[in-house]
PDB file of N, CA, C and O in Angstrom:
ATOM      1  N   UNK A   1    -253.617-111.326 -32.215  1.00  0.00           N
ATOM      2  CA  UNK A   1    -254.815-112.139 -32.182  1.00  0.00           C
ATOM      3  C   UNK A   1    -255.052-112.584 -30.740  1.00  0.00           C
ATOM      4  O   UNK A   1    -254.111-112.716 -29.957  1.00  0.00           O
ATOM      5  N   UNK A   2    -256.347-112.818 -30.396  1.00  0.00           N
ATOM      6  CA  UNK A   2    -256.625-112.876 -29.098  1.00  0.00           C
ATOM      7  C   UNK A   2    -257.083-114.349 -28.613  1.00  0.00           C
ATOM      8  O   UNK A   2    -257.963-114.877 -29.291  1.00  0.00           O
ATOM      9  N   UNK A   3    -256.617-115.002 -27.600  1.00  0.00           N
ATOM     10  CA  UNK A   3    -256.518-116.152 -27.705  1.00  0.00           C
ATOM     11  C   UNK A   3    -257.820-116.934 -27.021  1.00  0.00           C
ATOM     12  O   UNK A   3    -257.990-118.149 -26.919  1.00  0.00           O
ATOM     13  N   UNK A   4    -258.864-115.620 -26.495  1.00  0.00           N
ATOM     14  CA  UNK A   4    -260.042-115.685 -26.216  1.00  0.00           C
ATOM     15  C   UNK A   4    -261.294-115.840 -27.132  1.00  0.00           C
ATOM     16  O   UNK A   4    -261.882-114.824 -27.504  1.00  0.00           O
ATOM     17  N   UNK A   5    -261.661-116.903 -27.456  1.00  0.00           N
ATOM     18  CA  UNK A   5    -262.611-117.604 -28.568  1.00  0.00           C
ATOM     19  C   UNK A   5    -263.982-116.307 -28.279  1.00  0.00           C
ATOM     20  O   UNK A   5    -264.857-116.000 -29.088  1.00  0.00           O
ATOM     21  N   UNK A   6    -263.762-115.703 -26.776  1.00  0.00           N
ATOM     22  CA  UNK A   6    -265.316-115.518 -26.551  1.00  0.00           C
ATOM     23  C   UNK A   6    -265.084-113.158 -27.154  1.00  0.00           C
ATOM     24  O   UNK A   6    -265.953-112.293 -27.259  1.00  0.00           O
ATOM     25  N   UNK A   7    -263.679-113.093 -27.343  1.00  0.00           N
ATOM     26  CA  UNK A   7    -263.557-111.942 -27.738  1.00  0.00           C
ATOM     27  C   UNK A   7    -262.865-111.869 -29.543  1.00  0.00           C
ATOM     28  O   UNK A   7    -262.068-112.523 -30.216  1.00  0.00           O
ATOM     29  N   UNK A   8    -263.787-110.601 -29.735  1.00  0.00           N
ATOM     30  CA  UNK A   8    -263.027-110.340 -31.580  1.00  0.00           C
ATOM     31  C   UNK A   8    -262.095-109.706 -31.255  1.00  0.00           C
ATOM     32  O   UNK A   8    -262.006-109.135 -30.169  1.00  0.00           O
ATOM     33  N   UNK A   9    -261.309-109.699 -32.072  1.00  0.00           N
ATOM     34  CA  UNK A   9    -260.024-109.270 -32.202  1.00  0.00           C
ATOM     35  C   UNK A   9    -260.211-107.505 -32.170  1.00  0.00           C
ATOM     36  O   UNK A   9    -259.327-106.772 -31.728  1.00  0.00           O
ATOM     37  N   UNK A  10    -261.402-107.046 -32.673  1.00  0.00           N
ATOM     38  CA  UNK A  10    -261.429-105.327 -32.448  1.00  0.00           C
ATOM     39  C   UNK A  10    -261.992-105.257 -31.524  1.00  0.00           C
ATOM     40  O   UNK A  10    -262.615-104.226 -31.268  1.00  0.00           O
ATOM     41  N   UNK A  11    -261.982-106.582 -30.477  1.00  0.00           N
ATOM     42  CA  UNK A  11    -262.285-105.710 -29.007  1.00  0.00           C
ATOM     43  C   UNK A  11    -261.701-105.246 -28.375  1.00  0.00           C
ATOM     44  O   UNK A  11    -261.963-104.224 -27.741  1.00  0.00           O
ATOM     45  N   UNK A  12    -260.586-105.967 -28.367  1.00  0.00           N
ATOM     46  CA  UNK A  12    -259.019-106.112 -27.613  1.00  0.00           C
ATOM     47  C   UNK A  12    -258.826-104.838 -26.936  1.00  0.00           C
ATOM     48  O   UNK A  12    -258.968-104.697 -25.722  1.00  0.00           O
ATOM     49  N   UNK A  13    -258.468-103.824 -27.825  1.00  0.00           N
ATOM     50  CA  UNK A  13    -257.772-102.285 -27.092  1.00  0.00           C
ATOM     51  C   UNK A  13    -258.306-101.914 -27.948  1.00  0.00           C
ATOM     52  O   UNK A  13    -258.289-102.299 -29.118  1.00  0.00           O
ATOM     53  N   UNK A  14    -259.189-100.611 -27.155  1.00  0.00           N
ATOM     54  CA  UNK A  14    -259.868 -99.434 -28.032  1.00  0.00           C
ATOM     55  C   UNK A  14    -259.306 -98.184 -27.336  1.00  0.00           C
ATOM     56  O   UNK A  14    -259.186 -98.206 -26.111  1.00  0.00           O
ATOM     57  N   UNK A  15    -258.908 -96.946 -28.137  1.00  0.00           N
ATOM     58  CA  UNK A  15    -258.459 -95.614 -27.548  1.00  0.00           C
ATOM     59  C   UNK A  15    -259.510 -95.285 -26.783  1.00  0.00           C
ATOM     60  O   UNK A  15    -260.692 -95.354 -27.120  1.00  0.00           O
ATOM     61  N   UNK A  16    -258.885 -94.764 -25.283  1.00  0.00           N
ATOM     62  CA  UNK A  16    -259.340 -93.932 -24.271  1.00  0.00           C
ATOM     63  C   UNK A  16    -259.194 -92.523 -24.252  1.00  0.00           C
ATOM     64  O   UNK A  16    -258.055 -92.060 -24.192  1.00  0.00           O
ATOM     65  N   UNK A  17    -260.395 -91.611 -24.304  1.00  0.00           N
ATOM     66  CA  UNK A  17    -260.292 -90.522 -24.280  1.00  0.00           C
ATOM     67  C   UNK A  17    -258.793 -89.738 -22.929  1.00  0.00           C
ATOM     68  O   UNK A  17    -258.690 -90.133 -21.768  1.00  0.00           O
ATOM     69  N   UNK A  18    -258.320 -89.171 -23.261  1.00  0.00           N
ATOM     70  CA  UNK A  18    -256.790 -88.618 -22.725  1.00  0.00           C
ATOM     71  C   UNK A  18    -257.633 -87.221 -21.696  1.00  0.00           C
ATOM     72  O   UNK A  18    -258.283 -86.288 -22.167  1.00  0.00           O
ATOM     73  N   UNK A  19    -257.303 -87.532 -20.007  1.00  0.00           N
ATOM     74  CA  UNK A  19    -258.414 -86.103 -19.386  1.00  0.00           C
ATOM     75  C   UNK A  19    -258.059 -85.620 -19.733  1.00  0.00           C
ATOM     76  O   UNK A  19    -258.987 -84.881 -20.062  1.00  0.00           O
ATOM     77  N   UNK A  20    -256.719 -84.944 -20.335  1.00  0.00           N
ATOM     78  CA  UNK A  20    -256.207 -83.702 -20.216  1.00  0.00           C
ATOM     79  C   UNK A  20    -256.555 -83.079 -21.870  1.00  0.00           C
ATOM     80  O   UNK A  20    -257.308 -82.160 -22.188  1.00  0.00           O
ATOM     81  N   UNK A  21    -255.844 -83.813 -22.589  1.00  0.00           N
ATOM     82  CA  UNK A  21    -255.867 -83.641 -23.922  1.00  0.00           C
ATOM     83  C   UNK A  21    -256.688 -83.970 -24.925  1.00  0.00           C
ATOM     84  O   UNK A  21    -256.674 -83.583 -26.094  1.00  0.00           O
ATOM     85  N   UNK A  22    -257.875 -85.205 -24.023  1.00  0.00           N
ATOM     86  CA  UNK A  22    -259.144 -85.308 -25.034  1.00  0.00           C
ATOM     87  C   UNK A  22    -259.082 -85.797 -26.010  1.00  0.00           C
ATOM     88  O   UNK A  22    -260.020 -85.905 -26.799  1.00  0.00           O
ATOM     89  N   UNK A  23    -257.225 -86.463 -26.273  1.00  0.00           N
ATOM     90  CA  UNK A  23    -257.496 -87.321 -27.798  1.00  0.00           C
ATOM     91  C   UNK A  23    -257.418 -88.540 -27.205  1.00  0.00           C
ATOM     92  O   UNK A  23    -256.882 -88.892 -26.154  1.00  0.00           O
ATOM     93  N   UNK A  24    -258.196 -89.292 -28.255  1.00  0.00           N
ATOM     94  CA  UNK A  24    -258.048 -90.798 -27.716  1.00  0.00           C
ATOM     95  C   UNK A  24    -256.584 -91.628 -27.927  1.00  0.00           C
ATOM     96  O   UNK A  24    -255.867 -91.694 -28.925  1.00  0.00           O
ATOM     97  N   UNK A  25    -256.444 -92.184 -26.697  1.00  0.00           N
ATOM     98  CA  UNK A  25    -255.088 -92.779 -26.932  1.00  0.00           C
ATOM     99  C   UNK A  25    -255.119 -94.676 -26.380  1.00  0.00           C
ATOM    100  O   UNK A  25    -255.681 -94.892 -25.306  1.00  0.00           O
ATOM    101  N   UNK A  26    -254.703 -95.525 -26.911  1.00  0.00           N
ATOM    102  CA  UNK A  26    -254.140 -96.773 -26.424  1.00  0.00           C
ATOM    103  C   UNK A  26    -253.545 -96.773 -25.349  1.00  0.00           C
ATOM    104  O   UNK A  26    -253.873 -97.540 -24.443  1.00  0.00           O
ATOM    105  N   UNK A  27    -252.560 -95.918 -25.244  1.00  0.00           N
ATOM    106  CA  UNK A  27    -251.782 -96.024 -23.791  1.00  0.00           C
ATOM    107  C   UNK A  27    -251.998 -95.086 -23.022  1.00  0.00           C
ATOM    108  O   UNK A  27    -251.588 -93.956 -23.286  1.00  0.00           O
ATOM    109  N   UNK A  28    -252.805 -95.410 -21.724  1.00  0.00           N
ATOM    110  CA  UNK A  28    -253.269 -94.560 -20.900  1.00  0.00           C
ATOM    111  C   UNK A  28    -253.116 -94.966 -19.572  1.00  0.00           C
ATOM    112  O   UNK A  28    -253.434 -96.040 -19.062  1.00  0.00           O
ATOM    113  N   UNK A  29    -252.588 -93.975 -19.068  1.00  0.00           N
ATOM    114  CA  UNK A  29    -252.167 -94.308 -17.069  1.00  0.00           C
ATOM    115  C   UNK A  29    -253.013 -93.498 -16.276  1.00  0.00           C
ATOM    116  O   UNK A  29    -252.797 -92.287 -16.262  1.00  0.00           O
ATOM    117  N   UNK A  30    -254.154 -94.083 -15.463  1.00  0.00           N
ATOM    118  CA  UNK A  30    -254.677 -93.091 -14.952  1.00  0.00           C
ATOM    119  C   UNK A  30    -255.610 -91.815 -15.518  1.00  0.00           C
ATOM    120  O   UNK A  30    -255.659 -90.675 -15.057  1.00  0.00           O
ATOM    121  N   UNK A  31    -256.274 -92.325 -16.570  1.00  0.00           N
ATOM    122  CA  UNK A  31    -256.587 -91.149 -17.328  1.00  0.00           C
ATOM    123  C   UNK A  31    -256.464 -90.539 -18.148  1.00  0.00           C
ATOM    124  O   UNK A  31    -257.324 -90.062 -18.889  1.00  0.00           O
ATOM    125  N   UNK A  32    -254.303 -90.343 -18.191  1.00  0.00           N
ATOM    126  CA  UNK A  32    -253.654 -89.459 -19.426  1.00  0.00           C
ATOM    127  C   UNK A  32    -253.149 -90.066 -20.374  1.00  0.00           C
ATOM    128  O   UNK A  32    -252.900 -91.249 -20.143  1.00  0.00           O
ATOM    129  N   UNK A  33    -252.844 -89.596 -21.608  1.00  0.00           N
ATOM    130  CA  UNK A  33    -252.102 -90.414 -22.491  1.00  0.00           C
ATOM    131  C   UNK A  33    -250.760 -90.064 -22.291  1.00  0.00           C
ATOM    132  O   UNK A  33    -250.417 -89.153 -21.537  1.00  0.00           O
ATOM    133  N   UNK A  34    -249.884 -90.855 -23.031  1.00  0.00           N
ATOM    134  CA  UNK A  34    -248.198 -91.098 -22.561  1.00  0.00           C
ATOM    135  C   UNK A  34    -247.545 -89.537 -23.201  1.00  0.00           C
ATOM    136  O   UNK A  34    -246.433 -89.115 -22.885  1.00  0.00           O
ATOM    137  N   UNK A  35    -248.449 -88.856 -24.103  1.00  0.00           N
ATOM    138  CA  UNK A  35    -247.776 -87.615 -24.679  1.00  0.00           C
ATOM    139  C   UNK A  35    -248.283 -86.253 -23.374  1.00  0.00           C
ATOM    140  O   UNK A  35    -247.352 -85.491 -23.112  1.00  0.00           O
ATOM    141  N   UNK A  36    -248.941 -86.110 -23.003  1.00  0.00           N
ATOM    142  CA  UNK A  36    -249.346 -85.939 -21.895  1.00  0.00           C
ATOM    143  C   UNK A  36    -248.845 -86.044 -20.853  1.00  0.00           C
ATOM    144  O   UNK A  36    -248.689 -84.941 -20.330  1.00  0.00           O
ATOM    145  N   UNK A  37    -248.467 -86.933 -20.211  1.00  0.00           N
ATOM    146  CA  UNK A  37    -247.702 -87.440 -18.898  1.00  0.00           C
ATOM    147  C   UNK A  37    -246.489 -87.256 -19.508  1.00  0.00           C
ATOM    148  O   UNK A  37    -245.655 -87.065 -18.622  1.00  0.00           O
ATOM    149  N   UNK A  38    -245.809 -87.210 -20.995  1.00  0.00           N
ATOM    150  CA  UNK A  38    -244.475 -86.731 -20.761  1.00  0.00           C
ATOM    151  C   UNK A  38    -244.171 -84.827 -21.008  1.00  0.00           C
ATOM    152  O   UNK A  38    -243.117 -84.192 -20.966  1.00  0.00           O
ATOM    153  N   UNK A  39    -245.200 -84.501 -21.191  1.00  0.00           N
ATOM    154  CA  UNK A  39    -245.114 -83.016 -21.597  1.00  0.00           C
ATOM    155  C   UNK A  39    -245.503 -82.606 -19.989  1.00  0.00           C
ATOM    156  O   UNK A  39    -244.995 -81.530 -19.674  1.00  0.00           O
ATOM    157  N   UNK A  40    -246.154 -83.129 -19.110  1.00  0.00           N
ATOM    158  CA  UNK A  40    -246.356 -82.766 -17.630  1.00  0.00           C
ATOM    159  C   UNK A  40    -245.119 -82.805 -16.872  1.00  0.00           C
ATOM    160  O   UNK A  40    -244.575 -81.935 -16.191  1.00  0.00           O
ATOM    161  N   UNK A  41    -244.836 -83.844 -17.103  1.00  0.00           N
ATOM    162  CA  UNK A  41    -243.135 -83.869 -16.441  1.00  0.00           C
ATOM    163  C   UNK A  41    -242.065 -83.097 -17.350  1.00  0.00           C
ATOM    164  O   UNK A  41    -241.018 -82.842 -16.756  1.00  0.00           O
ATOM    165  N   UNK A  42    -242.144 -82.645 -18.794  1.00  0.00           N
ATOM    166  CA  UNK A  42    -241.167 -81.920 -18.582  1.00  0.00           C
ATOM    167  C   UNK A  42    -241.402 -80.615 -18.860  1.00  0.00           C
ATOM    168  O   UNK A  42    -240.414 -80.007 -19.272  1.00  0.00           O
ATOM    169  N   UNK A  43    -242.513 -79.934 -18.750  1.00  0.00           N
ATOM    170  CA  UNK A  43    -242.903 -78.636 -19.160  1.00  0.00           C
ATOM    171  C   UNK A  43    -244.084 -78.056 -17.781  1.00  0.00           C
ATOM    172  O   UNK A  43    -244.032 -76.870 -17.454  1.00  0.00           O
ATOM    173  N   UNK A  44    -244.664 -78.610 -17.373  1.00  0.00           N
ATOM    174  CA  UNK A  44    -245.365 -78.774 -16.311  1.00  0.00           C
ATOM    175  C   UNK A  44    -245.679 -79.085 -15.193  1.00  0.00           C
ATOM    176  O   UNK A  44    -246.760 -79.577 -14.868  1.00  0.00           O
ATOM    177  N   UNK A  45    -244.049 -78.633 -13.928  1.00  0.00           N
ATOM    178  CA  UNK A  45    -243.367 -79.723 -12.813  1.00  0.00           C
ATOM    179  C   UNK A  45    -244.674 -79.752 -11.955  1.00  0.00           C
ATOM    180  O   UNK A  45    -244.934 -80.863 -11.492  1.00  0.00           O
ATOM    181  N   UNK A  46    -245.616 -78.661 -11.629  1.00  0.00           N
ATOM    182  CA  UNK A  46    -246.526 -78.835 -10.655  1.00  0.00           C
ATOM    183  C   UNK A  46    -247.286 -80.224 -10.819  1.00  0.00           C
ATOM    184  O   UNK A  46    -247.253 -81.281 -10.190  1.00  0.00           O
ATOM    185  N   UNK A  47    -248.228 -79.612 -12.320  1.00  0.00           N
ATOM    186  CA  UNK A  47    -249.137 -80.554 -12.593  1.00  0.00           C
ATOM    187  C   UNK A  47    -248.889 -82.342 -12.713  1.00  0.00           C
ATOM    188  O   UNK A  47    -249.625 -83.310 -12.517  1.00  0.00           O
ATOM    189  N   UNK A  48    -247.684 -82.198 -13.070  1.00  0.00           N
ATOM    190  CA  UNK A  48    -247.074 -83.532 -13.213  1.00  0.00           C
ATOM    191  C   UNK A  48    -247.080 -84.454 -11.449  1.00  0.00           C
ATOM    192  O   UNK A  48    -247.496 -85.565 -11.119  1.00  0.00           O
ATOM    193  N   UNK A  49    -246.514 -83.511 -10.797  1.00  0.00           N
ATOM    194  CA  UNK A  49    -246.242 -84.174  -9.280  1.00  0.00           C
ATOM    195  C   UNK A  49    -247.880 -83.945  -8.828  1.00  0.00           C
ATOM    196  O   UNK A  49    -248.314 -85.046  -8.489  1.00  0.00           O
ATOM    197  N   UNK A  50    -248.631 -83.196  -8.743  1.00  0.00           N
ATOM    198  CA  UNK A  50    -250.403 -83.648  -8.739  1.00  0.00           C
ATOM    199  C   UNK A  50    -250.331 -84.582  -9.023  1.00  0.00           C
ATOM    200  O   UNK A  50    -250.518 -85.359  -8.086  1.00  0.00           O
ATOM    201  N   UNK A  51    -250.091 -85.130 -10.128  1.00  0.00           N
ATOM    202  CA  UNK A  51    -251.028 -86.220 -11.190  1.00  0.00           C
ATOM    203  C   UNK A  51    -250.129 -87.676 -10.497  1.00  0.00           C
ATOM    204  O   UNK A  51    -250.657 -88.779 -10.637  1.00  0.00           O
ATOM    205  N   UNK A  52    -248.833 -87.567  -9.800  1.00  0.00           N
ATOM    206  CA  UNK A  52    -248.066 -88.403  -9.671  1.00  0.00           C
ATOM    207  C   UNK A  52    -248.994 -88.673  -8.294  1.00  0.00           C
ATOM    208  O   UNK A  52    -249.538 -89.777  -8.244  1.00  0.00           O
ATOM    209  N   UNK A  53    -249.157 -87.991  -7.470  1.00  0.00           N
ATOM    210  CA  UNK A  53    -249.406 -87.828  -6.301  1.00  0.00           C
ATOM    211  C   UNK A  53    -251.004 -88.631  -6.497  1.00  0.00           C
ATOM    212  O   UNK A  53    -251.048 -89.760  -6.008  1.00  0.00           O
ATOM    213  N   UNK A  54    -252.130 -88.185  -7.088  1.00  0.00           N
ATOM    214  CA  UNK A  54    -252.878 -88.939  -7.543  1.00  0.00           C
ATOM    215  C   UNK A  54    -253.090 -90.508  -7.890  1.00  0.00           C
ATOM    216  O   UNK A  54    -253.778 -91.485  -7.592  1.00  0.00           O
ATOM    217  N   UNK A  55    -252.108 -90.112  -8.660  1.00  0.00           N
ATOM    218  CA  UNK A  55    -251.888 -91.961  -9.198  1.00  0.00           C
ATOM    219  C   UNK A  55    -251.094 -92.763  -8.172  1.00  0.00           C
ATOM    220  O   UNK A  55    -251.016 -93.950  -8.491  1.00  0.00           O
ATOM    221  N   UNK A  56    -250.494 -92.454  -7.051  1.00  0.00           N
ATOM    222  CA  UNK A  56    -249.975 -93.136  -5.570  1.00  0.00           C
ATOM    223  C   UNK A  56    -251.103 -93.279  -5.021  1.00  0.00           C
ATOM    224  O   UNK A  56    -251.128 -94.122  -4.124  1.00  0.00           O
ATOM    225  N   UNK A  57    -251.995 -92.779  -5.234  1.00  0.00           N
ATOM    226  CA  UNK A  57    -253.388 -92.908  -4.202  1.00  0.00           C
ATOM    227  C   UNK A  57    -254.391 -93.972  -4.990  1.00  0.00           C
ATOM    228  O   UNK A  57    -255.125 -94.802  -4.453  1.00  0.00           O
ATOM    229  N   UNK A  58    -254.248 -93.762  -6.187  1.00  0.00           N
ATOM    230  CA  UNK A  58    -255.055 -95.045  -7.048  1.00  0.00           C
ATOM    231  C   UNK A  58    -254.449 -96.214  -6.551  1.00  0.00           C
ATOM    232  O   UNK A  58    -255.151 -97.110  -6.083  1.00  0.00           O
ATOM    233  N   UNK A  59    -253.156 -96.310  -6.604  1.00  0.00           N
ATOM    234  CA  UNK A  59    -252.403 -98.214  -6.513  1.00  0.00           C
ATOM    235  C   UNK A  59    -253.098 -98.092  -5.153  1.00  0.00           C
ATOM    236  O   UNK A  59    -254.099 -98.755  -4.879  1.00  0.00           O
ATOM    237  N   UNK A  60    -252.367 -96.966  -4.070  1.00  0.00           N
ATOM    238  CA  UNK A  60    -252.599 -98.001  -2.495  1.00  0.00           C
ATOM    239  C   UNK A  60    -253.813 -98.250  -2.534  1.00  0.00           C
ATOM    240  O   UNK A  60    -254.035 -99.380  -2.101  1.00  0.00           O
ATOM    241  N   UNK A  61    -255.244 -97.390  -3.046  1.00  0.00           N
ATOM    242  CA  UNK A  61    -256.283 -97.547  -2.885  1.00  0.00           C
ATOM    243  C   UNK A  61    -256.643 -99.490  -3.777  1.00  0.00           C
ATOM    244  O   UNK A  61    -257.360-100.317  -3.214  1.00  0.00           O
ATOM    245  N   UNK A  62    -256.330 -99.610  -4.392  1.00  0.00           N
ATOM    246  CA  UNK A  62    -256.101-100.696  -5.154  1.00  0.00           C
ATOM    247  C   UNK A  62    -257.156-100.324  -6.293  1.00  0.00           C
ATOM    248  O   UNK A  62    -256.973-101.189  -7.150  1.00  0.00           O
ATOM    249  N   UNK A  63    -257.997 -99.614  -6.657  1.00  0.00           N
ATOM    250  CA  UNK A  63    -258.095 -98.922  -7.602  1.00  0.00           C
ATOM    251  C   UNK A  63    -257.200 -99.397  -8.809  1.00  0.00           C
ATOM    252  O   UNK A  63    -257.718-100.374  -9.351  1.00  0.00           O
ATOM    253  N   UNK A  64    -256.372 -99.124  -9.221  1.00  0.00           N
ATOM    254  CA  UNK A  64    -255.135 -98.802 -10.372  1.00  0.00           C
ATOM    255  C   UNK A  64    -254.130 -99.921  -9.475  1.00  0.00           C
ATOM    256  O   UNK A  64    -253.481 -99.721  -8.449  1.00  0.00           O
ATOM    257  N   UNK A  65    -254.333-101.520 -10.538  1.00  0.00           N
ATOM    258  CA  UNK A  65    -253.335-102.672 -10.204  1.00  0.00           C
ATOM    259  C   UNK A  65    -252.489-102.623 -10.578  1.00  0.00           C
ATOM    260  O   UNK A  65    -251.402-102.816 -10.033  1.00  0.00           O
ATOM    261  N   UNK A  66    -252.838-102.213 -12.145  1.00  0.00           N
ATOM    262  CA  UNK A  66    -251.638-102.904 -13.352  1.00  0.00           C
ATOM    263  C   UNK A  66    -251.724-104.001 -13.703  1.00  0.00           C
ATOM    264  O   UNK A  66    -250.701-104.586 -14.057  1.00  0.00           O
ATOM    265  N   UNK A  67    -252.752-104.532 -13.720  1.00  0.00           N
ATOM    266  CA  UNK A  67    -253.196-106.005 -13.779  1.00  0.00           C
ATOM    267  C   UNK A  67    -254.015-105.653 -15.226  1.00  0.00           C
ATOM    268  O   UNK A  67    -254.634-106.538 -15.816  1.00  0.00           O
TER     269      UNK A  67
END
């Protein structure tokens, strides 16, 4: 429950389309969902270090807080 009077509770977290995989997911870094980012790292060393390499450029850019 959300402790924000001015939000409903089905606002909270809605699935984000996944770039790679196109299903919608809750947990998303940068784009991908977590099934995704773990099938990149272990089936996919290139694409994975891209996508890592990418997402180093989101934080410094301040882009991507984590906030």
């Amino acid at each position: 429950m959300c402790d924000d009077p001015g939000v409903a509770d089905d606002e909270i977290a809605q699935p984000v389309p996944c770039a790679r995989c196109k299903n919608g997911a809750l947990l998303n870094m940068a784009g991908h969902c977590s099934d995704c980012i773990a099938d990149m790292g272990l089936n996919h060393r290139e694409e994975h270090a891209t996508w890592r390499a990418e997402l180093a450029e989101l934080v410094k850019s301040g882009e991507l807080t984590g906030a």
